[in-house]
C-alpha positions, 0 to 999 in steps of 0.5 A: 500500500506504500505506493498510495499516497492517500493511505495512512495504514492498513487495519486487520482484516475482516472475514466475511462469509466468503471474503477477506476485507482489508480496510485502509485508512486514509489520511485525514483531511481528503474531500469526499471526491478527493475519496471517491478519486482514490476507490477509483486509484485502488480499483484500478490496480489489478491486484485489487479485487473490489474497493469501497468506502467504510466508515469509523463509528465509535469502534466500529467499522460500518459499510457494505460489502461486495456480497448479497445474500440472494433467496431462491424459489425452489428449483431457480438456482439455474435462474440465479445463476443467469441473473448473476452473469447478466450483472458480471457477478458470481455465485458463490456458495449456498448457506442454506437451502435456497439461499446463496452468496453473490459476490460483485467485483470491479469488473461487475455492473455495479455494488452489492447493494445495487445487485440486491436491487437488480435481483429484488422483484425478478422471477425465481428471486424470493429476496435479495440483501446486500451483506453489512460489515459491522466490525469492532475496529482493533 
């Protein structure tokens, strides 16, 4: 992370329920376009797989991440699936019967929340959530 100016330090990494999320620390001071300039630095870079902002409240660190947990009606998973591709996003994993991790990178159409939103409503699609991180900062 030495070669990002805007970078302060890195904090632990987080897990979520198939990603491993390493948060930065930016230095203080930047605008909110100065922010929104260095997630497209960092996506940019190829060893990068996804960058979005979290925030600090308290001790604890808050924002979305590149997963959604999609509910299936019997039998859609081939419809999930399809839906996934058309958004540039992946089926990942089932949790439990008919409900499935999609995760989103740079390359998809867009975040979790806005595949959540792509999903909700489609056919075959029971319900559609963007995953949370709600961490205890260290």
């Amino acid at each position: 992370m030495a070669q990002f100016g805007f970078v302060k330090n890195a904090s632990d990494k987080v897990v979520t329920n198939a990603s491993h999320v390493q948060p930065l620390v930016l230095e203080e001071g930047l605008s909110c376009s100065q922010v929104e300039e260095a997630l497209q630095v960092l996506a940019s870079d190829p060893n990068i797989a996804y960058a979005a902002p979290y925030f600090l409240e308290g001790n604890q660190l808050l924002g979305l991440t590149n997963e959604a947990l999609v509910t299936v009606e019997p039998g859609e998973k081939d419809r999930l699936q399809k839906l996934a591709k058309q958004y540039n996003a992946k089926v990942l994993k089932a949790l439990a019967d008919n409900v499935y991790v999609v995760q989103v990178d740079k390359n998809a159409k867009g975040n979790a929340l806005a595949l959540a939103n792509f999903m909700q409503g489609k056919k075959g699609i029971a319900q559609a959530e963007p995953d949370f991180i709600i961490a205890l900062n260290q």
